[in-house]
Structures are given as structure tokens and as C-alpha cells.
MITIMI-962835 format. One record per residue (C-alpha): residue number from 1; residue in three letters; x, y, z. Coordinates in pm, whole numbers, always signed. Layout:
# MITIMI-962835
(node NUM,"Ala",(X,Y,Z))
...
# end
This chain:
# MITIMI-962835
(node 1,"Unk",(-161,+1646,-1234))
(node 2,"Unk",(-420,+1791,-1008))
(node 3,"Unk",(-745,+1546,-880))
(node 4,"Unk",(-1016,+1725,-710))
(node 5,"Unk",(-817,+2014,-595))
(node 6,"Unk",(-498,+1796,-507))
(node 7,"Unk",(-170,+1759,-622))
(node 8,"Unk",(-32,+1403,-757))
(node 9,"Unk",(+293,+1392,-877))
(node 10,"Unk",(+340,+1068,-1119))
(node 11,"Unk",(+678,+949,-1171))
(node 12,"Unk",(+839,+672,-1410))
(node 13,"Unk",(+983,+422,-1245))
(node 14,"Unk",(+1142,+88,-1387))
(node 15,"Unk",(+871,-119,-1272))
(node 16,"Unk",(+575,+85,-1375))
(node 17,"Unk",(+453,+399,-1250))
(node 18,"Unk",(+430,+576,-919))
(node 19,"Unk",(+143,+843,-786))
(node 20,"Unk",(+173,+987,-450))
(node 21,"Unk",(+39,+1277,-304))
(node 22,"Unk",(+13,+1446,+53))
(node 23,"Unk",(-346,+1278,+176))
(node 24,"Unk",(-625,+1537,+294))
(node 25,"Unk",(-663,+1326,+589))
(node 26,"Unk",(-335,+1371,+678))
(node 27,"Unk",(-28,+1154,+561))
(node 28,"Unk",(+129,+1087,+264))
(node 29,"Unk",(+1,+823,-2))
(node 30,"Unk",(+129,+669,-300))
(node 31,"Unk",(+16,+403,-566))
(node 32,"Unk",(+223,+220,-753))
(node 33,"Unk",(+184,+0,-1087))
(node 34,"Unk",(+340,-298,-1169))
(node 35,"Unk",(+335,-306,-1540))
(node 36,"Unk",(+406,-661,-1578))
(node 37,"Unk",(+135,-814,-1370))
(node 38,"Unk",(-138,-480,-1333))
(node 39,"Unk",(-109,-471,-979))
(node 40,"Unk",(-158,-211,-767))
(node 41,"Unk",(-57,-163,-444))
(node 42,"Unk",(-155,+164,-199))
(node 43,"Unk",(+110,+323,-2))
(node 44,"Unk",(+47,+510,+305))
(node 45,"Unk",(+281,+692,+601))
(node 46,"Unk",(+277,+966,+870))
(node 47,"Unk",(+602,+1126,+875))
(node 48,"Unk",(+879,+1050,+1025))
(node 49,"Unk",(+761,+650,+985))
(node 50,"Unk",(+829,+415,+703))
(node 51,"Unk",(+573,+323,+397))
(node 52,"Unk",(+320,+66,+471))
(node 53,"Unk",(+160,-93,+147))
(node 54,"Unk",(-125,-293,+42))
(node 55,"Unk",(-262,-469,-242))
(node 56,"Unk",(-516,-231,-388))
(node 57,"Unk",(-845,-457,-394))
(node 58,"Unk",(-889,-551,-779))
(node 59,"Unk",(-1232,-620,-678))
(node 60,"Unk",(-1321,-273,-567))
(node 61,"Unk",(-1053,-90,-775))
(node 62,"Unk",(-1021,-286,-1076))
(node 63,"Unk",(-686,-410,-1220))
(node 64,"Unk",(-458,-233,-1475))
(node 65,"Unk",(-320,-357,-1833))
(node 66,"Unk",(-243,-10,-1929))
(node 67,"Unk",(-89,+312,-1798))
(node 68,"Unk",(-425,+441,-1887))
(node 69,"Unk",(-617,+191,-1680))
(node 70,"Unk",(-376,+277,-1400))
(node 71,"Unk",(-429,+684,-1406))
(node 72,"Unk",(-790,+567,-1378))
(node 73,"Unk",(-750,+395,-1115))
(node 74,"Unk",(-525,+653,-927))
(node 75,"Unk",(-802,+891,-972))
(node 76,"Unk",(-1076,+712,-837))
(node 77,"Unk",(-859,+687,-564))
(node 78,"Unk",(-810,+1037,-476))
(node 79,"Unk",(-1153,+1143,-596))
(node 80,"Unk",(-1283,+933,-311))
(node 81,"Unk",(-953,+1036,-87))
(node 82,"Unk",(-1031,+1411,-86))
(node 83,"Unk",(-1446,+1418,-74))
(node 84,"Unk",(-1552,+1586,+236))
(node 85,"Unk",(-1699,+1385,+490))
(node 86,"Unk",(-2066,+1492,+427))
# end
């Protein structure tokens, strides 16, 4: 799916779901969903590291029950992630 002019590839994954994208800022990012408990936790790296994740703030983000609630989520995310600095 595209999000304000970028590409996010989601993927099933036996956990939840998975997001990721290549960042406009610069590195890669991914969010994933824990279907069982709604988390969701922000991935970021600059190649050739490793992943470093976080907790996704439920009080900023909001939490997810649903896949839907999730791709919501995902694209806030991004939306915010790829507005020009203005």
C-alpha cells in the first residue's frame, strides 16, 4: 500500500502483522502488531546495523484490537513520518 507518496509493504506474520517501509528521513522502519495483546512496537535501523524497537506509545498512538485499528495506526505513523519539515 502506498501512504503519502510512500511505499509500505505489510506482511502476515504468525504473531500479527508487520509494516515496514524505507523512512524519508533515512533508514528503514517497521511496525509490528501483536494480535494477542494490541501492541505495537516501532522498528527502526540504518543499514548495515541491527533493528532497534520500541513500544509504540498507546497514549499518543492508540492501541489495536483489530487489523483495522492497526493499519490505522501504521498510517498515522507514516503520514506524520513523511510530512516535510515546514
Amino acid at each position: 500500500m502506498e501512504i503519502d507518496g510512500v511505499e509500505v509493504v505489510e506482511q502476515s506474520e504468525d504473531y500479527g502483522y508487520s509494516w515496514s517501509w524505507d523512512d524519508p528521513r533515512g533508514f528503514q522502519s517497521e511496525i509490528l502488531w501483536q494480535r494477542e495483546v494490541g501492541h505495537l512496537s516501532l522498528g527502526t535501523r540504518q543499514l548495515p546495523g541491527g533493528w532497534i524497537h520500541n513500544r509504540l506509545d498507546p497514549n499518543a498512538w492508540g492501541s489495536a484490537r483489530t487489523i483495522y485499528e492497526a493499519r490505522q495506526v501504521v498510517e498515522n505513523y507514516v503520514t506524520q513520518a513523511a510530512a516535510k519539515p515546514g
